[in-house]
N, C-alpha and C positions, 0 to 999 in steps of 0.2 A: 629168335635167338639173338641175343645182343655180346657182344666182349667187353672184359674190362680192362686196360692194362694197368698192372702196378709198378711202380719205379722204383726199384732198391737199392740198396746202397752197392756201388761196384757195378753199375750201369745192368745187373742183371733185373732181363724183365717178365714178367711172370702173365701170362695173359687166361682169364678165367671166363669159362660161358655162365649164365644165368638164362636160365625158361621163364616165360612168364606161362603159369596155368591159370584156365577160366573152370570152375569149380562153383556147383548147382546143389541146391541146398533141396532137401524134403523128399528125396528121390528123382529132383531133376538135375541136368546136363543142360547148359545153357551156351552152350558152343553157338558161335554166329555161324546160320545158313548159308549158301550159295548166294541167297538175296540177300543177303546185312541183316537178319532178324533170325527170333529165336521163340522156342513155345516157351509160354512165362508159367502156365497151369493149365489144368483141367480140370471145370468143373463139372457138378450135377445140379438138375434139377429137383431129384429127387433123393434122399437115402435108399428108400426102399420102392419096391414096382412088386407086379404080381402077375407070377406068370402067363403066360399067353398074351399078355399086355405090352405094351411099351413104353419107352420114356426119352429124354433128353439130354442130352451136354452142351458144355461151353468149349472149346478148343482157343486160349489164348496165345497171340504174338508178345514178345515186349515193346513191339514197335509195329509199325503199320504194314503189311506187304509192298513191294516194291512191285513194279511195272511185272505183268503176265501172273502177280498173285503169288500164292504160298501154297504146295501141295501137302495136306499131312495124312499120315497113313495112323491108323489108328488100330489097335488088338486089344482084345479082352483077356484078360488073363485065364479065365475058367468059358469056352465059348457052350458048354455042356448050360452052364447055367444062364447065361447072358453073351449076345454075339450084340458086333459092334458096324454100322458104319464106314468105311474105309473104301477108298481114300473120300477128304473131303478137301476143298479149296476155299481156302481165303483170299477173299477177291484184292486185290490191287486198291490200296490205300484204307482199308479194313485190317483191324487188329483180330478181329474173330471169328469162330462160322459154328454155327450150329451142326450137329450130328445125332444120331438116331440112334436107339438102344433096344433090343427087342430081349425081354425076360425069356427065358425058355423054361428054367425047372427051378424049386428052392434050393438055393445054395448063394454064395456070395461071388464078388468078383471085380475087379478095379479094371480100368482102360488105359493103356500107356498112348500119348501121343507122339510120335517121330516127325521131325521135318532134320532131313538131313544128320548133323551127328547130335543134335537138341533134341530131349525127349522130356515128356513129363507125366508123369501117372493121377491119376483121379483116385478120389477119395470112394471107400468101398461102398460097393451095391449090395443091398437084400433084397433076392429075387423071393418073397415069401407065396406058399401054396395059392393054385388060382382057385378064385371064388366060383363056389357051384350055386346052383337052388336048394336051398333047405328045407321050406315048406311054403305051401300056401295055407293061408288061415282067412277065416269069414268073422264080419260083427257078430252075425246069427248064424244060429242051422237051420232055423227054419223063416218063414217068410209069405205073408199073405201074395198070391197071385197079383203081378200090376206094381210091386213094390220094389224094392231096390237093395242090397246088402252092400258094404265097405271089407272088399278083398285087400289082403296083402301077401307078396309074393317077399319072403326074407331068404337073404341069403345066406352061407359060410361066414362072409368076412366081407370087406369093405369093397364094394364096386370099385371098380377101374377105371385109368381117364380114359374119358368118353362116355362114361356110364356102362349098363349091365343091361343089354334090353333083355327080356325075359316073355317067351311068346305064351302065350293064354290060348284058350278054346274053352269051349266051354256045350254041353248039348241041352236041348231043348227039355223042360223050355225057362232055358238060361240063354242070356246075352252078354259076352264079355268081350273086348278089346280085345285087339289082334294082338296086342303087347304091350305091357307098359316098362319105364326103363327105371332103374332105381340109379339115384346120382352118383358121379363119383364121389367117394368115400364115403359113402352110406350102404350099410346094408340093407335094407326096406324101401317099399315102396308100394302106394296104394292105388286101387283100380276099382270101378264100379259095377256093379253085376246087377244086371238088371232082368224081371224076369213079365211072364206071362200072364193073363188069367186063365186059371186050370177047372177042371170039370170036377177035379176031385183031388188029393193028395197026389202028388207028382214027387219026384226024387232026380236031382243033376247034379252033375259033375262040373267042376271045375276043374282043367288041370294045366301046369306052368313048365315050363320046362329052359334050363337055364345054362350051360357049359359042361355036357354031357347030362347030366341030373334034371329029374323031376320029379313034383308031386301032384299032389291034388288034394279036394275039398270036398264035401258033398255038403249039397244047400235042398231044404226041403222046401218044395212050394203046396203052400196050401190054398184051399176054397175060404174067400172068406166068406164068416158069420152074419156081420154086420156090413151095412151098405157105409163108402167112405169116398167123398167127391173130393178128388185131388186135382191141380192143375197149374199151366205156369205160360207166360206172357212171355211170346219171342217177337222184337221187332226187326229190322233192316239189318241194322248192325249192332244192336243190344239186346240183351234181355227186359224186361219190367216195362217194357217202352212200345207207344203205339204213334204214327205218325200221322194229318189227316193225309187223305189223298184222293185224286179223281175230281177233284174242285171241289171239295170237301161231303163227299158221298159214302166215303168205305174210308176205311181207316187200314191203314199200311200193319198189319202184324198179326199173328194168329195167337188162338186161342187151344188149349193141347191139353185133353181131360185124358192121356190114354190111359195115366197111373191113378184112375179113380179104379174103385174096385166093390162089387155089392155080391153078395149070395146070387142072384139069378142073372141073367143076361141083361146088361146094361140096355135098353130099348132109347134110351132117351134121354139127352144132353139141353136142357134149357142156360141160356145164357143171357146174363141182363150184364149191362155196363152205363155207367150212371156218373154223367158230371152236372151240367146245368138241369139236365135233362133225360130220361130213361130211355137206354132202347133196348130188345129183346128177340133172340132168336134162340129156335130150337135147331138141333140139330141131330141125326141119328147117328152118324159118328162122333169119333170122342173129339176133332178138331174143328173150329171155326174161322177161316179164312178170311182176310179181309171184312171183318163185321159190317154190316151197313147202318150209314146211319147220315145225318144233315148238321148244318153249321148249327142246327141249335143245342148241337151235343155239347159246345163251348159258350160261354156269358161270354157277353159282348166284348169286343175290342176298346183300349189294348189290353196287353198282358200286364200284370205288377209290376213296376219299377225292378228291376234287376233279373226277372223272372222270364226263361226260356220256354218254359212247360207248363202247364195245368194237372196235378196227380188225381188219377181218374180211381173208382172203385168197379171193379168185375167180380159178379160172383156166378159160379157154377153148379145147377141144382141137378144130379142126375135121379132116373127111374130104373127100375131093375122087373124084371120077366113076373116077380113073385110080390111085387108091391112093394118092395123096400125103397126110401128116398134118401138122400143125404145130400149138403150143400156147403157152400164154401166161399169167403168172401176176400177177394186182395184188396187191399183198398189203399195200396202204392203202386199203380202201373201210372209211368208219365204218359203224357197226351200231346206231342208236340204238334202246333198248329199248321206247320210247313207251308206258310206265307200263303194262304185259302182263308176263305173267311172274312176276309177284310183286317187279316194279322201281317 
């Protein structure tokens, strides 16, 4: 409050108060604190969240907190549909602090921030329906024994931050992930289902189950026809890749026929792998451990000018109970010498 005096004619003096008011625009009150500061806004991270989900704010000062920080207390206007945070502190020489928003139901809803008689309201939330599972779907329905299918589990609406994990099972003789997660704001996402060799037509389930809701699939596994040598190269830390090892005697990586698949029982795995030089082993299971073989698997030292690796060819012949054959050649698996050899 301040006074004015006026001086009139005939010494009469007329004395008048004036206020000064502090007046906040958009829905705020920007009155100075107990600490000399004031909330400037309140932001979001997001427009919209989905329920059971959560989200973020901004809580702004105009000015930095002073010494022991800024307490604000924080409400939602609607807490049925989104509850808030509260109290949060701005630490001591910080103008902001982060707070937490947890959606509860569709509906909307703003958060007023208080420090003292300074207040300021956030721009409205859409708490939209939470995302369920919708279905799971397969490439195929059906599927030779030893083979593989591309599952997707889809949802309502868009995953949540953090993602949607979505748990999987799946009965024999099918194999599926414990769970695969679909990203945030995405509704889909795919998993591998991998199955048996069967005596005969076989029938499994696939089922998903996701924020209360779930479905399922059915995948048919059949006997196959025709004999079909399938297989794939795992090294140390890579796939396609074989390292030497043991002072150049066995080769560091295995060899993995199990998704080869024939009409009778697979009796028999022959394996050759061939760079300077051939070598060959049988085997009656579908994998090959550590192949053996000698430095003259690789031509002489050194290696090529710029060149880590030698790319080796492996091919895979298998035998089946009833005479059927069938075979398969990679002939991209690297061969790293790993300093043996005179490399």
């Amino acid at each position: 409050m301040r006074f004015i005096h006026l001086f009139l004619p005939g010494s009469l003096v007329i004395t008048a108060a004036s206020a000064v008011f502090i007046v906040g625009c958009a829905g705020s009150t920007t009155a100075p604190t107990a600490n000399g500061s004031a909330v400037s806004g309140v932001a979001l991270t997001a427009s919209s969240v989905a329920a059971g989900s959560s989200g973020q704010g901004t809580v702004s000062l105009v000015a930095a907190a002073l010494t022991g920080g800024a307490t604000v207390s924080l409400t939602s206007s609607n807490p049925l549909v989104a509850t808030v945070q509260t109290p949060v502190t701005i630490q001591a020489g910080a103008s902001n602090a982060t707070f937490t928003i947890t959606a509860v139901a569709p509906g909307t809803a703003t958060f007023t921030a208080l420090v003292g008689a300074s207040s300021s309201q956030s721009p409205m939330l859409t708490v939209t329906a939470r995302s369920v599972l919708s279905s799971i779907s397969l490439s195929a329905s059906t599927v030779v024994g030893g083979q593989f299918v591309t599952g997707t589990a889809t949802l309502t609406g868009a995953a949540p931050a953090g993602g949607a994990v979505v748990s999987l099972s799946g009965g024999d003789p099918l194999t599926v992930p414990a769970s695969v997660t679909v990203p945030p704001g995405s509704a889909s996402a795919t998993f591998t289902v991998t199955t048996r060799a069967v005596g005969g037509t076989t029938a499994g389930t696939i089922t998903g189950s996701y924020g209360g809701a779930s479905a399922s699939a059915g995948l048919s596994v059949t006997l196959p026809t025709t004999a079909a040598a399938n297989f794939g190269v795992s090294g140390p830390t890579e796939s396609e890749t074989c390292e030497m090892a043991n002072g150049g005697s066995t080769l560091n990586c295995t060899f993995d026929g199990t998704t080869s698949t024939a009409p009778g029982t697979i009796v028999a795995y022959d394996w050759s792998y061939t760079l300077a030089t051939t070598f060959t082993q049988t085997t009656s299971g579908p994998r090959l451990t550590q192949p053996v073989v000698n430095c003259s698997l690789m031509p002489a030292p050194p290696l090529a000018a710029g060149s880590q690796w030698f790319t080796m060819s492996v091919t895979l012949r298998i035998h089946d109970s009833l005479g059927n054959t069938a075979e398969a050649t990679d002939h991209g698996v690297r061969l790293l010498p790993h300093g043996v050899c005179g490399f």
